[in-house]
Structures are given as structure tokens and as C-alpha cells.
N, C-alpha and C positions, 0 to 999 in steps of 0.2 A: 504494500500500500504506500501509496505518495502523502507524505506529511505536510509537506514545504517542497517551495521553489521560489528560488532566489538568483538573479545574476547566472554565475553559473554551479550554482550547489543545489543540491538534491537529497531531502532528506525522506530515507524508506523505511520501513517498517518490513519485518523478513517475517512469515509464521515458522519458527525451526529452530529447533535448542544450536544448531552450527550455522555458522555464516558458508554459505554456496561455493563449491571451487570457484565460478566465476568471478566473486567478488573482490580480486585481485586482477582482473583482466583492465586491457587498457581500451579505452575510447569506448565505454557502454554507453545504452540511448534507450529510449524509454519510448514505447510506439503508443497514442492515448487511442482506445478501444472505446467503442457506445457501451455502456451496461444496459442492457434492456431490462434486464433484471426487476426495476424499480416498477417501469411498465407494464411488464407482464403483470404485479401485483396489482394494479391500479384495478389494467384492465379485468381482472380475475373479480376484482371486488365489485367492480360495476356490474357484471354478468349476477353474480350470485345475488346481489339484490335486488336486480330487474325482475329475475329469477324467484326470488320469494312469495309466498303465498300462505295466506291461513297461521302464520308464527307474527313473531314480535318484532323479528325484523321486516316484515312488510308493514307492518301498523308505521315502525320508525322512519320508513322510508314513504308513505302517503305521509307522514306529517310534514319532516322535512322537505318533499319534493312539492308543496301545498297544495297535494292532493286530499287533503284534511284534515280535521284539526285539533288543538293540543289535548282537548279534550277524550279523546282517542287512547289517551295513556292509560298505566296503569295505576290502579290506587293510590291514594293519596300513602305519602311516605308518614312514617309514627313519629308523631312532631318530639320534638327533643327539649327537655328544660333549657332555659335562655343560659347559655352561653355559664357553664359551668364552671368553675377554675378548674378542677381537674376531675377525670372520671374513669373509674374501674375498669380495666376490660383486656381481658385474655391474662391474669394473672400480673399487671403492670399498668402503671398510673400514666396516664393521658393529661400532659400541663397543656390547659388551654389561655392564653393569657387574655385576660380577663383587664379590660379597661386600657387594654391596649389597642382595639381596633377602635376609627372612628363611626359614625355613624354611618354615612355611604358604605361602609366597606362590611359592618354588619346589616347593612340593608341585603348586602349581594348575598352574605351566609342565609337569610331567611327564603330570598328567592330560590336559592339551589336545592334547600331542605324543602321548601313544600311543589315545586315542580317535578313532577313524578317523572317526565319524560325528556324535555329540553331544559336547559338553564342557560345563560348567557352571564356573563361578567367583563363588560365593557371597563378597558381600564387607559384611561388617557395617560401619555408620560407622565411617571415618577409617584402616581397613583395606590402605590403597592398593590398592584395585581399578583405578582409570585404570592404577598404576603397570603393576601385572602384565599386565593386559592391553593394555598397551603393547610391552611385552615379547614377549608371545604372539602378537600380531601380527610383531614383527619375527623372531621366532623362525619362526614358518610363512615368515616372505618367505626363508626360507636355504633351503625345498624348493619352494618356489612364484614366479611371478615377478609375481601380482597377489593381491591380498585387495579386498572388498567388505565396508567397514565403514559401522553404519549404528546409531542410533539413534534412540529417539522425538520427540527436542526437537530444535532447533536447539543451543541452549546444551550439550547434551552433547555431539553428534556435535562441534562447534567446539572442545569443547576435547581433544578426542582429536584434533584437525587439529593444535591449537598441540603437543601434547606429542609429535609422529609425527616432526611437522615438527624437534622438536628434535632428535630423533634422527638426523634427516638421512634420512629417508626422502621419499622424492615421491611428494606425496601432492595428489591435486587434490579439489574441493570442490564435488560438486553442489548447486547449490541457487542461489536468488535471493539476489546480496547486499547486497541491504535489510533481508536476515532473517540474516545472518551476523554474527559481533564482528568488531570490527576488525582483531584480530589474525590473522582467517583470511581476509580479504579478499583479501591478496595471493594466495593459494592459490586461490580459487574458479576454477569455470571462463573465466567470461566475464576474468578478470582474468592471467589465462595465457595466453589467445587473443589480447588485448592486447598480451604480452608477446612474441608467439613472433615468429619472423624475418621471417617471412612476410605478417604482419598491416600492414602498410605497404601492399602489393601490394592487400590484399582491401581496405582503409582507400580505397584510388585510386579502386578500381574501381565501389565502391558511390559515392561521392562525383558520380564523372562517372555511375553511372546517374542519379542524382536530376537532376543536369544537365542531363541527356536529357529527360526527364518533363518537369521545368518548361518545357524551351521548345516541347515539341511543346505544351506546353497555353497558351503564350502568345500564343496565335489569340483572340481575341474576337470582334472586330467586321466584320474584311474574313476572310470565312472560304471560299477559291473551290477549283477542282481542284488547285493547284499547292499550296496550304497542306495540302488535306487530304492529298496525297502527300509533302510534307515529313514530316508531324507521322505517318503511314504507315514512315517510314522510321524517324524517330527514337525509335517507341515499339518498331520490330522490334530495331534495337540495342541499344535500353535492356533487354528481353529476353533477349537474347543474355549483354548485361552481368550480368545477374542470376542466369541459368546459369551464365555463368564464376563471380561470386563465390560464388554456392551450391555449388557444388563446389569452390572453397580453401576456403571454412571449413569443409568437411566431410572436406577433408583435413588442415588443419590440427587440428581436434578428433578427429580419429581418431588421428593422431599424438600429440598430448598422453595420452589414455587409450590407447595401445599401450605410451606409455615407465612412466607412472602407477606407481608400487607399491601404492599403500593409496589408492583411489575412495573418497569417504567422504561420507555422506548420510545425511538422515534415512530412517525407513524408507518412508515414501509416496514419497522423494525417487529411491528407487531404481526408481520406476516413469520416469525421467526419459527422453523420447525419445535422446536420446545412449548409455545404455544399452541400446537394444528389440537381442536379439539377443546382448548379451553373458552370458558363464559363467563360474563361478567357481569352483575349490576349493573355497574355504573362504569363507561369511562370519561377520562376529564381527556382534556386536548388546551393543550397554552400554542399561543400563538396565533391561536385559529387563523387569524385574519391574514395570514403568511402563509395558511395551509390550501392546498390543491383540494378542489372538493374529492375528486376520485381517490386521492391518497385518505384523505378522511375517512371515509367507508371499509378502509382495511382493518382499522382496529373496530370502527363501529359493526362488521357482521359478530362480534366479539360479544357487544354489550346488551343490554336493555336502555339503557339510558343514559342520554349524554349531556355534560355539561363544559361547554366551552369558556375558553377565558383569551381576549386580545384585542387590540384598536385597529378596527376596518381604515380609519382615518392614518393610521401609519403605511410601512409598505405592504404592497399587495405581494401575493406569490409571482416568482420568475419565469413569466412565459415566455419562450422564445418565440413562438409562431406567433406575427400576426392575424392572421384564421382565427387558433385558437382562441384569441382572444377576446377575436369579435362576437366571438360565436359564443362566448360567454363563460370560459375556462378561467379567464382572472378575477371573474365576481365568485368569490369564495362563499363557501354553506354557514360560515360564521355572518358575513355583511347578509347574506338571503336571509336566515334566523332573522338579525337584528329587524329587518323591515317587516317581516310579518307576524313576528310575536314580544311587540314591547313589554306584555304585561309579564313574558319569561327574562328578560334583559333589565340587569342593574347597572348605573353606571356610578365608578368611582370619581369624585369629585373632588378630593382633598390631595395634592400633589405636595410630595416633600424633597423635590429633587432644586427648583429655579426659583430665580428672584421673581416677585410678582410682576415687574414690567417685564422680564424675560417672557414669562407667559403669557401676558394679557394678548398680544396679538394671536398666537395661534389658539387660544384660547376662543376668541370672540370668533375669529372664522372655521373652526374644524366644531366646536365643543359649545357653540351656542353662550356662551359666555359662562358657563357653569361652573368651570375649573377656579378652584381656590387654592391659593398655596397657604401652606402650613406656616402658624408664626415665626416657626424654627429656620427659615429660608426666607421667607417675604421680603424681609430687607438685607439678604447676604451681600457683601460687595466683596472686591478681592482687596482694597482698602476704602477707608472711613470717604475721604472724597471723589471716589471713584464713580464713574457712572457703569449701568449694567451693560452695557449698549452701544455696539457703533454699528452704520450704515458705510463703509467708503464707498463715494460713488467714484467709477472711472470715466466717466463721460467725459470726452475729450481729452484723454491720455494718451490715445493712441495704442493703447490695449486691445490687441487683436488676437481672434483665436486662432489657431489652426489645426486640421485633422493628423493624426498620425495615420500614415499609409499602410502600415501593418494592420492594426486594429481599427482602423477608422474611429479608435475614440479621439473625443475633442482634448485643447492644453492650451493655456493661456500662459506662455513665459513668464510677460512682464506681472499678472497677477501673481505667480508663484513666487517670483521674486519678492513684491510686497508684503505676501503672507510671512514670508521666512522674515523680513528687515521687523513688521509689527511683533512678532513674537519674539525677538533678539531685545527689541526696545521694550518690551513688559520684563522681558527678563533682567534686563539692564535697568529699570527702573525699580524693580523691586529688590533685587540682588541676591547672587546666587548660593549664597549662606541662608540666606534668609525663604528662598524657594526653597531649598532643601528640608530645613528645618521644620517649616508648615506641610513640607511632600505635598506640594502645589500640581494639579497636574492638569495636562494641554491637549487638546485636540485639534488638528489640521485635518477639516472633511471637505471635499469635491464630490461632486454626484461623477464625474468623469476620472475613468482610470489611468488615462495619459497623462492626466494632472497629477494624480499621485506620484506618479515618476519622477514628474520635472521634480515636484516640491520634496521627495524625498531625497533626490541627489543634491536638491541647491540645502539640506537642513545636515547634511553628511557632511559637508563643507563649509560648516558655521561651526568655529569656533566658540560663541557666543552660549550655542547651544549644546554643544558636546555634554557637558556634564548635566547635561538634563536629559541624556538620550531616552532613561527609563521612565519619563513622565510624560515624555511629548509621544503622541500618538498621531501617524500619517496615515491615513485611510481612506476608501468611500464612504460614503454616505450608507449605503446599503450595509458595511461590513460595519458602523457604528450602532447599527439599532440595536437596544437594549443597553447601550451605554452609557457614561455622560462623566463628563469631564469640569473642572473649577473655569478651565478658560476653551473655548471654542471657537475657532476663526475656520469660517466658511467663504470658500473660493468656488464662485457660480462661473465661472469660465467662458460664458456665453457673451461675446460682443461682436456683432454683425450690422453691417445696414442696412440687411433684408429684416433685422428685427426679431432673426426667429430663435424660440428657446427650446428646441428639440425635446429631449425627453423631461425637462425640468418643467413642462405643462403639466407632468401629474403631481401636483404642485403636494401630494403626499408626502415624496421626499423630502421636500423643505422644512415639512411640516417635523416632520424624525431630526433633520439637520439642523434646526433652530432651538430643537426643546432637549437636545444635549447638553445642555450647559447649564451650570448653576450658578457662577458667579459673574460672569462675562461673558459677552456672547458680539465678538465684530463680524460683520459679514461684508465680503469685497463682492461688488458686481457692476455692471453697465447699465444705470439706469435706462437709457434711452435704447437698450436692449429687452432690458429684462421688463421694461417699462409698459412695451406694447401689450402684455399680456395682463388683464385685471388685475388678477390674486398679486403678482409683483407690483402693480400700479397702486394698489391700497395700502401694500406691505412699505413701499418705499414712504407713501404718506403719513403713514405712522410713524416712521422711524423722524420723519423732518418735524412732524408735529410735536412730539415728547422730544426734541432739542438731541438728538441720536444722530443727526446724520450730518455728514462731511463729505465734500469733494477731496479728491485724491490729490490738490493741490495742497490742501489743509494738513496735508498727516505730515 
């Protein structure tokens, strides 16, 4: 498996206690193959629901497909006392923290609890969605004795393992751990199966089949009836062996997902052959709104009842085809839910991540103006007279973009240039004892990936920055969601005098690129580019009306 790529280094992952003869060979290359793999699962789950008739998964799929409606579900779930501090169950105490959630976010725990069928948990940035729906998982595990939780990424489903796990729930972890954090390594399957009592015994037994193999094959050259009835023998045993340990680990993996609380996977992941055959109450799904609807139905033929959790208004899932998209593959079954069943949909409103002007804008146009930020943040600044806020505009700089010919993605030299000088001078302004000491940390996002290049070569070569290497973050936009950073400087790359702003109309990304930040937030762009397009023509209004915005001659 491919980990990393960089320049010119390559970092693998082998499955195999030795490293390969080849891997001392000179000039190797790596050829990239389709997995259809992912595919076939989608398409296999679409079949089998279409498919369905007279069970629970055709009820879940006329609801869903609003072929009818919530009402359809099954009985009402056994209401649970308000929000217990802690509570009995399977021989071990259950801390539920009590006066720790705010209101909104115990709003979403009441919707999930008495929604027999669908739930929704709408969570705008910095919202604590993971939080509640951490909760709402352990809250279903006091009437349930298993959940199937499952996600589009690795990096999400992983950190819903770290946060389960804090809770003291058992929680195991489908997937390959080449592709998991470290911190959920312990958790995976293959690293339990390791763990359990029993794995000594299957450790023996595979050890002496290999045993077996290599000596019946260490016949070469005198090879007569007595060899070939030996090496008859030792391949029947080695057989035999192979039987014996294919049934302990099939006991031992049946045992680990028996005792399991919270199975947790991405969602292709729940196609895993250790699950063929399992059921579920309930599964959760984070992300949704990132999730492919056909990948969704892979864990859903799994469950009875589903409850999602994610912001339609952030990024959508990554379709390549324009077809598919028109044809309605990027409106995901999370944003479908939201619109036909508000009375199943909570939304969190209380944000603990940005300074209140940082959010007021994307607040007022994604979120209807609902979003409030927490005391604890409303007035963070990165110092006492600092503002939260810059706009530089490039209009008439002479900022122009250009295409890379390989990728056809866009790059704005002279704005990367300006990105790297604005973060040298915050650094230089604040001082680099003193970033340290606070572990101050920075985000450089572009919706375009040619930008990342320039701006990561031109911040390789800033002295200024070097000892900040481990705080400042250069990336996409896309590869930023779910993160957020003290200082954020967003470089919109688009400056043309046809005006146009290519993919930055799905004005979602901005919406993710702007609400990363908590204590700062400058964003460089071309008004009289980015200007032609409403959502930027109100966005730049704002910025000049709250005293945020500067021409590129100003900085």
C-alpha cells in the first residue's frame, strides 16, 4: 500500500514479517491500477435493496427513497431517564457527562432517542458534532448491546474510535492498519486478534504448518517413492494444521465482534468478510454529507435504523463524472433526509471553534443566522488589539493566474508569494519565542492544488519560517475539513478578465475555508474577479463594511 508521495520519495507499507528480494533492486516504479473493488460494493448494495421486499430493509428504503413515510418505522424506542451521570450496564459504569452538553446538542440526543427509524444531527463548524454523537452512540448502547458505526474517510471513522475508546466503550476497528492513525491501531482488528488469549495457540500452529511445507518441499534432486510418501504425509498434516488454525481464528474473531460495543468502519469497510451475515439496530454514519449515497446502503442493508450526523452546507462527496452529477450522485441521502424530514433533523447551534465576527458571515448565509459562538471564543484574538479579519484585495496588482499543463490545476505566483511574506510578518510580529511558547498554529489553504506547490516551495525557503515548520500547515481546502487552525490565510487564486471563478462557485468550499480559523482569518483574492459572482460580491461587502478589508497596496 502507498502511504505518501512526495518529490521523489515513496513511502509503502509491505503485508510480510521480511522485506521482498526486490526491495534492494535499483530504478523501481509503481504502475496506479482502478480498484473497482469499492464499486462493485456500491453496486452490490444498490441491487440488494432494489431487491428487497416484505423485511425492514425495504420499509428503510421507501422511506429514504420518499417512497413513504417516517411513520412506517418501527416502534417507538423505551424513552430513557434525562441524561443520567452515569448508568449500569454489562457489568461496568457508563460516565455520561452531565451539564456538559449545551442545549442544541441535547436537543439532537432527544431527536435520535425517540426517532425509531431516521435521525439527522446537522452540525455546523466547531459545533461539537463528534461530541454528540459520541454520546448518541453510547446513549443507544444502554438499549442495545452492539452499534455499527461507519464513515466515508479513514481519518473520521479513526477519530470517532479515539473518542469511543475514551469513553471506555469497546470498540474494534475494521479496516487495514496501514490506512488507520496510530492512535487507533491498538483497536483494529488484526491488533486484538494479536492481543486475545488464545493467539499464542493459532501463532504455534501456523508457524509449524509453514514447517511442514518447507520440508515436504525440500526434495530436489533424489526424489523416489518413499520421498514422495513422506512429503504425501507432511502436506496432508500441514492441511489439517491449516483447518485447525482457520477455525481458532474464526473463533477467536467471532468472539472479539460478539463482546464489541461500537464495530466501526468506513463505509465500503462494512462490506468486510468478518461482517457477511451480521445485523444491526442501529447504524450511525458521520460525515454523511461527504458520503456517496450508494456507499451508504452498504452498511445500511446491515441495520434497522439509521442515524446520521454532518453539514450538507460543507463539502459534498468527490465526483468525478460530470453525468454523475447531474444526474444527481453529488446530492447525498444525508442533504435528501434533511429536506424531507425536518421534524427527524437537529441542528447544533452553539460553535466553540471562531471568533464571533469570524463566523457571522458564513453564519448569516449557509446557517440562516442561527450559529452562536461560545463565550469561550467570541472574542478570541491572537493579541488584545488585533482585528479577526483581513480581506486583501488584489485588484490591480497585476496578479494573474495561470494553468499548470500537467494537471490543468490553477496557481497564482505572485499571491503565493504574498501568502508566505503575510505569515513571515505575523511571525515576525509576534516573535518566535513567543509562537512557540503559546504552540500558535497556521494554516495556508487554496481550493487549487498547483497553488499548494508554489506556496509550499516558496515557505521551504523562508527562513523566517523554518522553525515553525511543525505549526504551519500547507494544504487544500478539501484536505483541511474537519480542521482548524489559530491563524488561517486563504489564497483564492482566481484573477481573470473573463471574471470566471471555476470551481470556487460551489461557494461550499469557502464556506469549510473560512470557518477554519479561530483567531484570524486573512483571505487574499481579486475582487473584480471573484467579485462577478454574488456569494463573493456580499462576502467582499462585508469584509469592507466591518473595516476588514485592504487593497494589496495597503499591506
Amino acid at each position: 500500500m502507498v502511504n505518501y508521495v512526495r518529490d521523489n520519495l515513496i513511502t509503502i507499507t509491505i503485508n510480510a514479517d521480511d522485506l521482498p528480494d526486490w526491495i534492494d533492486d535499483k530504478l523501481l516504479g509503481i504502475d496506479v491500477m482502478f480498484d473497482e473493488q469499492t464499486y462493485r460494493e456500491m453496486d452490490h448494495a444498490l441491487k440488494t435493496m432494489a431487491k428487497a421486499e416484505d423485511n425492514r430493509l425495504a420499509v428503510l428504503r421507501d422511506i429514504l427513497a420518499g417512497n413513504d413515510t417516517l411513520s412506517r418505522g418501527s416502534t417507538k424506542m423505551r424513552p430513557l431517564e434525562e441524561f443520567l451521570p452515569s448508568v449500569e450496564r454489562a457489568g461496568k459504569t457508563i460516565e455520561l457527562p452531565e451539564g456538559l452538553l449545551n442545549e442544541p446538542q441535547q436537543h439532537a440526543l432527544r431527536v435520535v432517542e425517540s426517532n425509531p427509524c431516521v435521525s439527522l444531527i446537522h452540525g455546523p463548524p466547531g459545533t461539537g458534532k463528534t461530541t454528540t454523537l459520541v454520546e448518541a452512540i453510547i446513549r443507544t448502547l444502554l438499549n442495545e448491546n452492539q452499534v455499527l458505526v461507519c464513515a466515508p474517510s479513514n481519518a473520521a471513522i479513526d477519530l470517532l474510535v479515539e473518542k469511543l475508546s475514551e469513553r471506555r466503550v469497546n470498540v474494534v476497528r475494521i479496516g487495514h492498519p496501514a490506512r488507520v492513525t496510530e492512535g487507533s491501531l491498538s483497536k483494529t482488528l488484526d491488533a486484538r486478534i494479536a492481543d486475545h488469549p488464545q493467539f499464542s495457540e493459532l501463532r504455534r500452529m501456523r508457524k509449524r504448518m509453514e514447517e511442514l511445507r518447507n520440508r515436504a518441499f525440500k526434495f530436489k534432486r533424489t526424489y523416489g517413492f518413499s520421498e514422495r510418501e513422506e512429503r504425501r504425509m507432511l502436506l496432508e498434516e500441514s492441511r489439517m494444521l491449516r483447518s485447525d488454525a482457520d477455525l481458532l481464528e474464526f473463533h477467536i474473531v467471532n468472539d472479539l465482534l460478539q463482546k464489541a460495543e461500537a464495530i466501526c468502519c468506513t463505509l465500503t469497510g462494512a462490506s468486510h468478510y468478518v461482517l457477511k451475515g451480521k445485523k444491526f439496530r442501529t447504524v450511525f454514519i458521520d460525515e454523511a454529507g461527504q458520503a456517496l449515497e450508494p456507499a451508504c446502503w452498504i452498511p445500511l442493508l446491515k441495520g434497522e435504523r439509521l442515524v446520521m450526523a454532518g453539514d450538507h452546507c460543507q463539502l459534498p462527496p468527490t465526483v468525478k463524472s460530470r453525468e454523475a452529477s447531474l444526474a444527481g450522485l453529488s446530492h447525498t441521502l444525508f442533504e435528501r433526509c434533511m429536506e424531507r424530514f425536518p421534524e427527524a433533523a437537529a441542528m447544533l447551534e452553539v460553535q466553540y471553534r471562531m471568533n464571533a465576527e469570524i463566523m457571522a458571515f458564513p453564519s448569516q448565509w449557509f446557517y440562516s443566522g442561527k450559529l452562536k459562538a461560545h463565550e469561550s471564543v467570541a472574542t478570541a484574538l491572537l493579541r488584545p488589539s488585533d482585528t479577526p479579519m483581513e480581506f486583501i484585495d488584489t485588484a490591480g496588482a497585476g496578479f494573474s493566474e495561470l494553468k499548470d499543463p500537467e494537471t490543468l490545476s490553477r496557481y497564482n505566483e505572485e499571491e503565493a508569494a504574498l501568502a508566505i511574506r503575510l505569515a513571515e510578518q505575523m511571525t515576525e510580529e509576534i516573535g518566535i519565542e513567543q509562537w512557540l511558547e503559546e504552540g500558535l498554529s497556521m494554516g495556508i489553504i487554496t481550493p487549487y492544488s498547483a497553488q499548494v506547490e508554489r506556496i509550499k516551495q516558496k515557505a521551504e525557503s523562508s527562513g523566517v519560517l523554518d522553525p515553525l515548520h511543525k505549526l504551519v500547515s500547507i494544504n487544500t481546502v478539501d484536505a483541511f475539513q474537519g480542521q482548524e487552525r489559530d491563524i488561517i490565510i486563504i489564497s483564492f487564486v482566481r484573477s481573470n478578465d473573463q471574471a470566471e471563478v471555476g470551481f470556487l462557485g460551489d461557494i461550499r468550499r469557502t464556506n469549510v475555508a473560512m470557518t477554519r480559523a479561530r483567531k484570524k482569518l486573512i483571505m487574499i483574492g481579486d475582487s473584480a474577479t471573484l467579485g462577478a459572482h454574488p456569494f463573493y460580491e456580499k462576502m467582499i461587502s462585508y469584509f469592507q463594511e466591518a473595516g476588514f478589508y485592504k487593497s494589496f497596496f495597503e499591506v
